[in-house]
C-alpha positions in Angstrom: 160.7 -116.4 30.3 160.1 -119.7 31.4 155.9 -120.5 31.8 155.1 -123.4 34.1 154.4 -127.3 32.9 152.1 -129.6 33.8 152.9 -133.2 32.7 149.6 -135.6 32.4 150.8 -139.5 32.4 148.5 -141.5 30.2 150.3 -144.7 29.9 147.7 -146.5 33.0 144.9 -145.6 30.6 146.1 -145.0 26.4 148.8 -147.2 26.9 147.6 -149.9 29.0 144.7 -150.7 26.8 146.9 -150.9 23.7 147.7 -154.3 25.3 145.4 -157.3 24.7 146.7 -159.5 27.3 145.1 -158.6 30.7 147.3 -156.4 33.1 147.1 -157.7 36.3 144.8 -154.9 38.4 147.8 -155.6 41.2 150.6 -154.7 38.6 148.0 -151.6 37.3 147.8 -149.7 41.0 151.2 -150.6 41.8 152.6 -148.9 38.5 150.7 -145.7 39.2 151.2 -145.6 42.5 155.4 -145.4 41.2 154.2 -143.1 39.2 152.8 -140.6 41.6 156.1 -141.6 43.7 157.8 -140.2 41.5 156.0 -136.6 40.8 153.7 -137.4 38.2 150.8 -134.4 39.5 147.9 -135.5 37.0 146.9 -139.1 35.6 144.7 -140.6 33.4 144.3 -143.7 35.4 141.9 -145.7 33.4 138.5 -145.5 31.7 134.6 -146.7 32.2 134.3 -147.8 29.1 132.3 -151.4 27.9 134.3 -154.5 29.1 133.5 -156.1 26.1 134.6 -152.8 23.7 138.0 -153.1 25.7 138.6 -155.7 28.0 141.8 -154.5 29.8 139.4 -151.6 31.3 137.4 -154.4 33.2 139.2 -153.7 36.4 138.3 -149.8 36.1 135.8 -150.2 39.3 138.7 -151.7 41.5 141.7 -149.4 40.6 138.9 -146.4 41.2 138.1 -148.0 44.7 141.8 -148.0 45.6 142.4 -144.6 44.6 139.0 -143.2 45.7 140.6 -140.9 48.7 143.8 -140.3 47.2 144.6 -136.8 47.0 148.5 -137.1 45.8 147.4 -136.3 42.1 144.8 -135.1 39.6 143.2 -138.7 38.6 141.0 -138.6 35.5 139.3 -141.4 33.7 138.0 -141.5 30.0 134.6 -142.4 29.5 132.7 -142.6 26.2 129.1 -141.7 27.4 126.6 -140.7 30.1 126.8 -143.8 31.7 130.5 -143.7 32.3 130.4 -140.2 33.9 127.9 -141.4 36.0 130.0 -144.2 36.9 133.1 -142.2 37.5 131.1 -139.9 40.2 130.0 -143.3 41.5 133.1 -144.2 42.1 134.4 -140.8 43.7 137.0 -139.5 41.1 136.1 -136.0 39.6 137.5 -135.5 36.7 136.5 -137.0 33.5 137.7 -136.8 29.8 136.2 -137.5 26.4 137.3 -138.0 23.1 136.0 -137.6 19.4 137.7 -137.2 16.4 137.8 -134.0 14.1 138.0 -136.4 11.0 134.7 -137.9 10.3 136.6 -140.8 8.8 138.5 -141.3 12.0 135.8 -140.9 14.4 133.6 -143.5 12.6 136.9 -145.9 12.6 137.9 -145.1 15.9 134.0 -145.3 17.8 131.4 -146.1 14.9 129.9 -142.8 15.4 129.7 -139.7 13.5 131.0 -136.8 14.6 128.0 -134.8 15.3 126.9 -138.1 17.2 129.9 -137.5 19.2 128.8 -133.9 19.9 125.6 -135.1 20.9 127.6 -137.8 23.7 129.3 -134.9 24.9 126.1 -132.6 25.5 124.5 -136.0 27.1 128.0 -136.1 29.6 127.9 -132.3 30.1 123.9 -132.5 31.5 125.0 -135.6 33.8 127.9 -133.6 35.7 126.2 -130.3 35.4 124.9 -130.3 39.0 128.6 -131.3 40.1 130.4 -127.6 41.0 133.6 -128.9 41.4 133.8 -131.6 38.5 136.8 -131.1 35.8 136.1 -131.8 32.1 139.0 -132.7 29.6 137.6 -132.8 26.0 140.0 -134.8 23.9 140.2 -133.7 19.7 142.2 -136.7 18.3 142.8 -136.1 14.5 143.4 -132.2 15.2 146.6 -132.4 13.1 146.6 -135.3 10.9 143.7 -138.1 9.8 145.3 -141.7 8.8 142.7 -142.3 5.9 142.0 -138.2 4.5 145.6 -136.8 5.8 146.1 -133.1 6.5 143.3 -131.2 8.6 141.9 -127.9 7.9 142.0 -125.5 10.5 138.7 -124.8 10.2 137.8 -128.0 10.5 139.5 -128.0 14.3 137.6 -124.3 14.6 134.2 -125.5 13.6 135.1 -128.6 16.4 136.5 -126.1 19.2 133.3 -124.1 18.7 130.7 -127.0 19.2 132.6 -128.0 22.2 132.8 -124.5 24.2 128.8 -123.9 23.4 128.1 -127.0 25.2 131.0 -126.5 28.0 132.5 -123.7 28.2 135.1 -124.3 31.3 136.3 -127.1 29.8 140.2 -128.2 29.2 140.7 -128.7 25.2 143.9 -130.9 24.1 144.5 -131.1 20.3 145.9 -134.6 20.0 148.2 -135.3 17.2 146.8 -139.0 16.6 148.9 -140.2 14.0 151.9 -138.4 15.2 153.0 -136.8 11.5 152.7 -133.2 12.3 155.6 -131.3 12.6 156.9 -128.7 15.5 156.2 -125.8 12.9 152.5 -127.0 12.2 152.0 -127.8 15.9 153.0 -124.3 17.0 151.1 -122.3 14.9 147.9 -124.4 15.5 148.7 -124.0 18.9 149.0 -120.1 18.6 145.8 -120.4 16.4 143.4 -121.6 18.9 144.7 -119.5 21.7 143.7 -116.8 19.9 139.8 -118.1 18.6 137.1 -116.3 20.8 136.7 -119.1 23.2 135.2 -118.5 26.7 138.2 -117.4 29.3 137.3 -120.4 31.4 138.4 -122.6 28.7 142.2 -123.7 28.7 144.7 -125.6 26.0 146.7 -129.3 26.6 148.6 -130.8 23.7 148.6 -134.5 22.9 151.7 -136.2 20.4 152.8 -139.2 19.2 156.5 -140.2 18.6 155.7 -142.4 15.0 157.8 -140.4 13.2 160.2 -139.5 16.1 158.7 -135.9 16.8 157.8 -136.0 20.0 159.4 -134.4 22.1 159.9 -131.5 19.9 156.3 -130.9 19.3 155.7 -131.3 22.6 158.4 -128.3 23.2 156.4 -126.7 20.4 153.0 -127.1 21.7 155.2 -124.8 24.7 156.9 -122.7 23.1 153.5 -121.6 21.8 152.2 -121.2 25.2 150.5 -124.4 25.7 151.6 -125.9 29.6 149.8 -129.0 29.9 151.6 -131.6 27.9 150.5 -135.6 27.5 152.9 -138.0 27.7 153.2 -142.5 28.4 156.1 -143.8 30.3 158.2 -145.7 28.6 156.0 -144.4 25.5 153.7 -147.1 25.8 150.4 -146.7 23.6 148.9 -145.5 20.7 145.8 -145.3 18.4 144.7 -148.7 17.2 142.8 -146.6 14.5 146.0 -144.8 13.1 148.1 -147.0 11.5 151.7 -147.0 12.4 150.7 -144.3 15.4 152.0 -147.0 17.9 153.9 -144.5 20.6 152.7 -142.0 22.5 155.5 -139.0 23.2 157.5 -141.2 26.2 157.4 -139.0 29.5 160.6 -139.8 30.3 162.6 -137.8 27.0 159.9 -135.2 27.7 161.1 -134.8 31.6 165.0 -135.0 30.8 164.3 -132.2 27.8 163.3 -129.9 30.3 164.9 -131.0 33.2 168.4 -129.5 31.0 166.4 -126.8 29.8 166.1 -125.1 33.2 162.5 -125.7 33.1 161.1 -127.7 36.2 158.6 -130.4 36.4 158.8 -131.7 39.6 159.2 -135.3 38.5 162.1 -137.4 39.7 164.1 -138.7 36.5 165.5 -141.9 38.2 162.4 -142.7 40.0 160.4 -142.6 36.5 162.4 -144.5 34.8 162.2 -147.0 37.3 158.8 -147.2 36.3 159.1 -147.3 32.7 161.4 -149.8 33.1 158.7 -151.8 34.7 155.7 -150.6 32.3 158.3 -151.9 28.9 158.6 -155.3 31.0 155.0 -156.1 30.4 154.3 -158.7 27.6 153.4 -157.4 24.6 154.0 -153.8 25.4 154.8 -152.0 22.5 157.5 -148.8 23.8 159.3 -145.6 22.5 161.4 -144.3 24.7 165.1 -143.0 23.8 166.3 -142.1 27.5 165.6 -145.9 28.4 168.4 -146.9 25.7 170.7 -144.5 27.8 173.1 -146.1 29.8 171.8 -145.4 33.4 175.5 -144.1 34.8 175.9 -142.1 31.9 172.7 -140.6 32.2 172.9 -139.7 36.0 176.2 -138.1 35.5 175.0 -135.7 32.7 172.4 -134.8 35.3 174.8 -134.1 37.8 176.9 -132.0 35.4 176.3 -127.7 35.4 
């Protein structure tokens, strides 16, 4: 028995900054606005984060202002601290997400902090929406899996994180991102079933996160499913990746993930042709580094598989 999906498109915010050269803010809204053409139900459009730690983000306030009164999609924005939570209810959007590593190593590569210094940000964001009923919060785990300088992580490593997180907010959406993209559909679906069954608070719900390094992508992803997880990230074109991982330089492309279970039987509500329309676009910008396999795919052949019982 089929359980419903939910696909969240990163690429206008993990992908996008993976790219030094600035993005034209025109060429930003006018990719994500394809993307919600073509189904795409929640995005992570962007984040408040310093200019100066990520340039490419500098336009965050103007892509905000365009979407402000949009209510075609879920829009979320990354923010590191206080200050960019603020600035995201500032700027009218309503859901925010945040990101620390379960690898200490990681975390102090990947934002000079130490993990319990990330717990702390995270109880600092929690108290600045806490008046805000109908604000969503996405806590991000990067490293859940895999770290790129101490390798395999414990599970009760990932416990010990899950726990820190719920005490502080305990309605909160947790995604176990597989950062350097080396786990394996076998490890990914028994973590998967492992934290669905911690004593977490009911309000609290599960999202997976992959990478296609090592060409697993899409099968973890189905994993992450299988094991009862229905809120799967994914890039168009498979744009992105962790700077802080080395060789981690694709995120899962959303357009294999789509086409898996679009001949599955399993429905996303995403238009195939319209998407990769869009991709097409989003592997046309300079410098873009990409992982997509459906986009190698010659188009006619593709369409007529489609079309096929």
């Amino acid at each position: 028995m089929h359980h419903p999906v939910e696909i969240v498109e990163v690429a206008p915010r993990d992908g996008f900054q993976s790219i030094a050269a600035p993005i034209p803010t025109k060429a930003k809204i006018e990719i994500i606005e394809g993307l919600i053409d073509a189904g795409l139900r929640r995005l992570e459009i962007g984040s408040f984060v310093s200019p100066r730690a990520v340039p490419q983000m500098a336009d965050m306030p103007d892509i905000a202002r365009h979407f402000r009164s949009d209510s075609r999609a879920r829009l979320s924005v990354l923010v590191p601290n206080a200050k960019g939570a603020e600035m995201a209810m500032t700027h009218g959007l309503r859901e925010i997400v945040y990101v620390f590593s379960v690898s200490e190593a990681h975390n102090q590569n990947n934002v000079r902090q130490s993990v319990q210094q990330s717990i702390d940000g995270l109880a600092n964001v929690v108290s600045a929406i806490s008046n805000e009923p109908d604000f969503r919060l996405r806590v991000d785990l990067a490293t859940a899996f895999d770290c790129p300088f101490d390798g395999a992580v414990p599970f009760d490593a990932v416990r010990a994180a899950i726990e820190r997180v719920t005490d502080l907010a305990p309605a909160c959406e947790i995604a176990l991102c597989d950062t350097t993209g080396r786990a394996t559909p076998f490890a990914v679906q028994e973590r998967m079933r492992a934290v669905q069954r911690l004593a977490v608070p009911p309000s609290c719900t599960w999202a997976f996160h992959g990478h296609d390094t090592y060409g697993m992508g899409v099968a973890n992803a189905f994993a992450a499913y299988q094991a009862g997880i229905g809120v799967l990230d994914v890039a168009a074109a498979g744009l992105g990746g962790c700077p802080f991982a080395p060789g981690a330089t694709g995120n899962t492309a959303t357009e294999d993930l789509v086409y898996a279970f679009l001949n599955s039987g399993i429905s996303t509500g995403i238009d195939l042709v319209s998407l990769l329309l869009v991709a097409d676009r989003i592997a046309a910008i300079p410098d873009a580094k990409v992982a997509s396999h459906l986009r190698n795919v010659p188009r006619a052949a593709m369409q007529e598989r489609m079309r096929q019982p």
